[in-house]
Each structure stands twice: as C-alpha cells, then as structure tokens.
C-alpha positions in Angstrom: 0.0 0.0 0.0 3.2 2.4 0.2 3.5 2.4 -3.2 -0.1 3.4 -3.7 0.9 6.2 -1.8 3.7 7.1 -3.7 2.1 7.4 -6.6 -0.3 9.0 -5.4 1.8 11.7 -4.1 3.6 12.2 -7.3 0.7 12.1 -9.6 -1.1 14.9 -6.7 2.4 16.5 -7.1 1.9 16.5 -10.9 -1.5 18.1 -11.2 -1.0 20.6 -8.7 2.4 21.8 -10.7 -0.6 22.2 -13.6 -2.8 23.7 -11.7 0.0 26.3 -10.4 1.1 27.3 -13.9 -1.5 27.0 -16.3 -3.3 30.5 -14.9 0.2 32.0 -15.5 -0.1 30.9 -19.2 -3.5 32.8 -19.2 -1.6 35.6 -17.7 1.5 35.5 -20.6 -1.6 35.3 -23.2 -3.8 37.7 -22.6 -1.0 40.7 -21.7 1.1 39.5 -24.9 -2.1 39.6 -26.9 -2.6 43.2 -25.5 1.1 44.4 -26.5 0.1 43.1 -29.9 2.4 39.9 -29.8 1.8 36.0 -31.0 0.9 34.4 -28.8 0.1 31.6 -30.6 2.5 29.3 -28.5 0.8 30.0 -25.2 -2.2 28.4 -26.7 -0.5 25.0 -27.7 1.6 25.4 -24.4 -1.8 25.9 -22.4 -3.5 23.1 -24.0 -0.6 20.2 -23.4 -0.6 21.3 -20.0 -4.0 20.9 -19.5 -4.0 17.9 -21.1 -1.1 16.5 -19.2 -2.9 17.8 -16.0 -5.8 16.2 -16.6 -4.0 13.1 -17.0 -2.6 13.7 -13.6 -5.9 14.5 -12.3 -7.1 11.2 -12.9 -3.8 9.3 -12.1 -4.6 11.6 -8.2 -8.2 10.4 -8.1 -7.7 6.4 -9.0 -4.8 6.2 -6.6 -6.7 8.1 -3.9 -9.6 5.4 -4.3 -7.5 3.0 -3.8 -5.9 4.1 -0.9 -9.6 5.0 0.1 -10.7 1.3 -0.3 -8.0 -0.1 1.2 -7.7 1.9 4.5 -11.2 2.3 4.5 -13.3 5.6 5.4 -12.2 6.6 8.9 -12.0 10.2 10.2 -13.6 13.5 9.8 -10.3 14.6 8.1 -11.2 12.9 5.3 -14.6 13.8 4.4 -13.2 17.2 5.2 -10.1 16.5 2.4 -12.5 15.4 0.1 -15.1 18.3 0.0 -11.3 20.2 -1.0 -10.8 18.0 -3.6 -13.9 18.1 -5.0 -13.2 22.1 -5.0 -10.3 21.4 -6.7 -11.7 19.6 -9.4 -14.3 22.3 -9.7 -11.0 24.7 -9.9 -10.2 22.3 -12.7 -12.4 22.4 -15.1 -12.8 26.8 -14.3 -10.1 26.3 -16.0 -10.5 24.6 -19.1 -14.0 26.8 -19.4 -11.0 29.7 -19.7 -9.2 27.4 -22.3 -11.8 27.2 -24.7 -12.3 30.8 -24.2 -8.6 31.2 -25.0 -8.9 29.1 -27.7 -11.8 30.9 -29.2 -9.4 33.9 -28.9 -12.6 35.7 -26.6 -10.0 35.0 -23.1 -10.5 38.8 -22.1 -9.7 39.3 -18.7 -6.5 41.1 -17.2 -3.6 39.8 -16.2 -4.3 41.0 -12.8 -7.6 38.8 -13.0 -5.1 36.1 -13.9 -3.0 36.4 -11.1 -5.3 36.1 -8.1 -7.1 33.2 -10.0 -3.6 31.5 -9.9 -4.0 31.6 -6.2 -7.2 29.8 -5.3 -5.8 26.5 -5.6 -3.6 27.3 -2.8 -6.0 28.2 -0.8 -7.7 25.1 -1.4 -4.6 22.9 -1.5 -3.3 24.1 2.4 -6.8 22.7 4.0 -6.1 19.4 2.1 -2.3 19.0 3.5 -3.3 20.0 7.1 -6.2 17.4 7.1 -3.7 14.6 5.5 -0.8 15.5 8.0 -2.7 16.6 11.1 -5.8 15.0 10.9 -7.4 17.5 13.2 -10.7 15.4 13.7 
C-alpha cells in the first residue's frame, strides 16, 4: 500500500504543478495579446498542460480510491479533504472553461484577473495538507 501512496503523491504533485502554472499561461496570453504579440505558443503550451494535467488529475483520483478502499473511510479529516478535492476539481475544469475561451481567442480578462485566479488552488490545497498530515478530527 506504500506504493499506492507514492504514486499517489507524485501524480497529486503533478497536477497541482498544472494547476500552479497553467493560470500563469493565461496571464503571458492575454498581456502578450494586449502588446500586440503572437501568442500563438501560449495556446498550444496551455492546451498540453492541460492535457497532461488532466492526466494527472485522474492518475490523483484512481490512486486516492484505492488508498480509500484499502484503508477504509475513517476520520472527519477525510470527508473534510475530500469536500477540498472536490473544490479542486471544480477549480479544474474553471479552468479549461478559460481554455476554450482562450482558444476561441474571446480569453478577455486582465492579467491582474489572472493572477489572483492563480492563487485559489492554494487556498484550497493548504486545507487538504493539514487534514492529511494533522488529521485535526
């Protein structure tokens, strides 16, 4: 089961590098596109990442079952990690909703916007580590 939970940890480790970066490809595209540059490699860079992500994602979610159904369901933690992950996942697919917008070249907020988009999945990704490592409940 350790190796379970190795994977696990790198394909979370994976995603969430995705999840970090692809908002500050949204923030590269949309102020390049503003100064009048191509930006025509963001948008195959965004969509790989995503892509790759998404791959990640899933690699996350099928490992987590696992560990899920071999431990078994005990603790509030959990429930409490997985009402996170589940706002991750939401986070997720916000953004490939702004990847099709980028794609149909109609991506038009700031940079700015960008930018403190880029830092909700932190905000969701502390709760998850202190309910993993802690297990407050």
């Amino acid at each position: 089961m350790l190796w379970v939970k190795v994977f696990h940890i790198l394909a979370m480790t994976s995603w969430m590098a995705g999840i970090f970066y692809l908002p500050r490809i949204f923030v590269h595209y949309v102020e390049g596109r503003a100064a009048g540059q191509d930006v025509a490699r963001l948008e195959i860079m965004a969509g790989k990442l995503f892509g790759f992500m998404s791959i990640m994602a899933l690699f996350t979610l099928g490992f987590g079952l696992w560990l899920w159904l071999g431990f078994g369901i005990s603790g509030g933690w959990l429930h409490a990690k997985l009402l996170f992950v589940a706002l991750l996942i939401g986070y997720h697919f916000w953004c490939f909703s702004y990847l099709k917008k980028l794609r149909a070249g109609t991506l038009d907020n700031s940079g700015r916007y960008f930018r403190l988009f880029n830092e909700l999945p932190l905000l969701i990704f502390i709760p998850i580590l202190i309910f993993v490592v802690v297990k407050p409940f």
